[in-house]
C-alpha positions as CSV (number, residue, x, y, z in Angstrom):
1,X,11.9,25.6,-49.2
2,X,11.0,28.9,-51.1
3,X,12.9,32.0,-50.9
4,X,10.4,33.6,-48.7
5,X,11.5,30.9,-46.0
6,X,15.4,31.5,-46.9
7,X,14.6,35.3,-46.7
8,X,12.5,34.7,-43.4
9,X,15.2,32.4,-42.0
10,X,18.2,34.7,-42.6
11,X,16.2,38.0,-41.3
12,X,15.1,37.0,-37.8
13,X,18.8,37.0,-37.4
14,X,19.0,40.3,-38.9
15,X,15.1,41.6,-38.9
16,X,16.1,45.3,-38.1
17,X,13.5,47.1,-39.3
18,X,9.8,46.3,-37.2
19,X,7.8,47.3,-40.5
20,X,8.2,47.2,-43.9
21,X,8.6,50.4,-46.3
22,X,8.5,50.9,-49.7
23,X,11.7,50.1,-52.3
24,X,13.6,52.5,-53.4
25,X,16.7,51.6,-55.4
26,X,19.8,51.3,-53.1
27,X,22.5,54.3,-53.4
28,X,26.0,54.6,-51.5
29,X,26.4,58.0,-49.8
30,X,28.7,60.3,-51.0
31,X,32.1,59.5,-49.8
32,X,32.3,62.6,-47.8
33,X,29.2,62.1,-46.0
34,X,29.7,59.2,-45.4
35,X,33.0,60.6,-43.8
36,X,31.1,63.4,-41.9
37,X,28.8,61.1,-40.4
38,X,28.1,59.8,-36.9
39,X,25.6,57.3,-38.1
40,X,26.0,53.3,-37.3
41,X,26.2,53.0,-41.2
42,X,29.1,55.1,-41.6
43,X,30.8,53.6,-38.7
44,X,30.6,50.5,-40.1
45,X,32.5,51.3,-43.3
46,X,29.2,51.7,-45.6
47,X,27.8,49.4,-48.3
48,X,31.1,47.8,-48.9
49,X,31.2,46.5,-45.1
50,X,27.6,46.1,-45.1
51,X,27.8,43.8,-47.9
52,X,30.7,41.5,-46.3
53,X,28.9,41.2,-43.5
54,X,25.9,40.0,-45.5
55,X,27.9,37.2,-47.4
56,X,29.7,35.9,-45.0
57,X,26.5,36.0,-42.3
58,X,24.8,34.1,-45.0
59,X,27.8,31.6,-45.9
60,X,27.2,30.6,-42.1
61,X,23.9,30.5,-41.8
62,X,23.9,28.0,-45.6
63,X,26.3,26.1,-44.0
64,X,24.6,25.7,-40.4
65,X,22.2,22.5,-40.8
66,X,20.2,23.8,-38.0
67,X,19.0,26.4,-40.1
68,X,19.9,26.1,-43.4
69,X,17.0,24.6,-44.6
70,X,15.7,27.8,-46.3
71,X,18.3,27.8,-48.9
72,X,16.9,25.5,-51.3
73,X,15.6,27.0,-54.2
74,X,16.3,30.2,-53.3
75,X,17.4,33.4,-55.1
76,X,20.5,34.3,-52.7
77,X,22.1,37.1,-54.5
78,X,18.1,38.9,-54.2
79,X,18.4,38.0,-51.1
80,X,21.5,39.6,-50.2
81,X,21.2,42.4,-51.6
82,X,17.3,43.0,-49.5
83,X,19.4,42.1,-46.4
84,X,22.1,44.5,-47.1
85,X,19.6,47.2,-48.0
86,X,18.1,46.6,-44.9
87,X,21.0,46.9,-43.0
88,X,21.8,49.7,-44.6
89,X,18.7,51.6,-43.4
90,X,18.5,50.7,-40.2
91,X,21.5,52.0,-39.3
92,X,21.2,55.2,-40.9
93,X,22.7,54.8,-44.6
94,X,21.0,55.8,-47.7
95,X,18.9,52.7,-48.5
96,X,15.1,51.7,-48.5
97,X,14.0,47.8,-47.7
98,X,10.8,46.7,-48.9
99,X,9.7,43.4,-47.6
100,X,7.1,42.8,-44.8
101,X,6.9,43.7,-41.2
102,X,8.6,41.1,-39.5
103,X,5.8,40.0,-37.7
104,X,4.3,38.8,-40.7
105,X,7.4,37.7,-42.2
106,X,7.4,34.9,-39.6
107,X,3.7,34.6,-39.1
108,X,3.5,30.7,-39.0
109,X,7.2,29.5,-39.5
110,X,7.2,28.3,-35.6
111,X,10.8,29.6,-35.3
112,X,12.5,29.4,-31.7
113,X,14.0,30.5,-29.0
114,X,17.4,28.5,-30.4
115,X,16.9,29.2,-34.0
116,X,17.0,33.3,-33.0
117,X,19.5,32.8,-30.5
118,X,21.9,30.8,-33.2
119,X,21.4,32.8,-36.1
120,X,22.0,35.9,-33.9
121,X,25.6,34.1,-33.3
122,X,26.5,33.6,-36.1
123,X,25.8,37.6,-37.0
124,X,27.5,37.8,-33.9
125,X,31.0,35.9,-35.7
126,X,30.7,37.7,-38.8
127,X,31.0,41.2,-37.0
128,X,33.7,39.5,-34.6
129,X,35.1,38.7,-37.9
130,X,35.4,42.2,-39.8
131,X,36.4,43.5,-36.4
132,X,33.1,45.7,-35.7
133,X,33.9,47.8,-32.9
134,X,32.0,46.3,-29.7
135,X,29.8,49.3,-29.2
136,X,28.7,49.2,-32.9
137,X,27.7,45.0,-32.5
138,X,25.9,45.7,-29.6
139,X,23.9,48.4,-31.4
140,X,23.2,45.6,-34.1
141,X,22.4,43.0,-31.7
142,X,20.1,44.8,-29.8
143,X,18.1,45.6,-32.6
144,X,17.6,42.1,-33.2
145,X,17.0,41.6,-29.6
146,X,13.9,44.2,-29.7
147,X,12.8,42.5,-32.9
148,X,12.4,38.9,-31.3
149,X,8.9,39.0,-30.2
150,X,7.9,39.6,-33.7
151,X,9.7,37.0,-35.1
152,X,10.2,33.9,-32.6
153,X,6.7,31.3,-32.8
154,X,4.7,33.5,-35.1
């Protein structure tokens, strides 16, 4: 598989952002608005949580042979760092993802019902893992929920 099916793979478990925007370079907050803030990003812990999320999601999803399929010959620390970035936006933080809509992310990969649903647990373990606070998951799960009929059999 290519990197575009890794990347494709790995975001319909985390495809938070329904269209695609332009790159900008990814930059924490300041650590005191970061502090001030109410935003999801903020009550997540930032960039650094964002980021341990990201590698251990992905460790599970590389190691899941259900859908790991989409790891081979692909550029994982790129990816990581688009995943993170788009985390990072969506929940209110500093960053900018630039990658496709993901309706046309998925456009022809066929992925299913179980494929969502399994790659949304194991998101589901990672923030289990870093001790997310419930209301925070949800808020990241239900994204991914909305985000499912632009993803699943496309």
């Amino acid at each position: 598989m290519h990197t575009p099916r890794l990347i494709s793979v790995l975001a319909l478990g985390l495809g938070l952002l329904a269209t695609g925007c332009m790159m900008q370079e990814s930059k924490p907050a300041p650590a005191n608005a970061m502090a001030s803030s109410n935003t999801l990003y903020a009550r997540l812990g930032g960039m650094p949580a964002i980021n341990a999320v990201v590698d251990d999601f992905t460790n599970r999803v590389a190691t899941d042979p259900e859908l790991n399929a989409g790891f081979k010959n692909a550029d994982v620390p790129k990816f990581k760092k688009n995943l993170a970035d788009q985390i990072c936006e969506a929940t209110g933080g500093p960053c900018k993802y630039a990658g496709k809509n993901m309706k046309e992310a998925h456009k022809g990969m066929k992925i299913t019902d179980a494929q969502f649903n399994k790659t949304g647990g194991h998101l589901a373990a990672s923030l289990d893992k870093f001790n997310v606070a419930a209301a925070d998951k949800n808020a990241l799960l239900n994204a991914i929920g909305g985000m499912k009929p632009d993803i699943v059999n496309q």
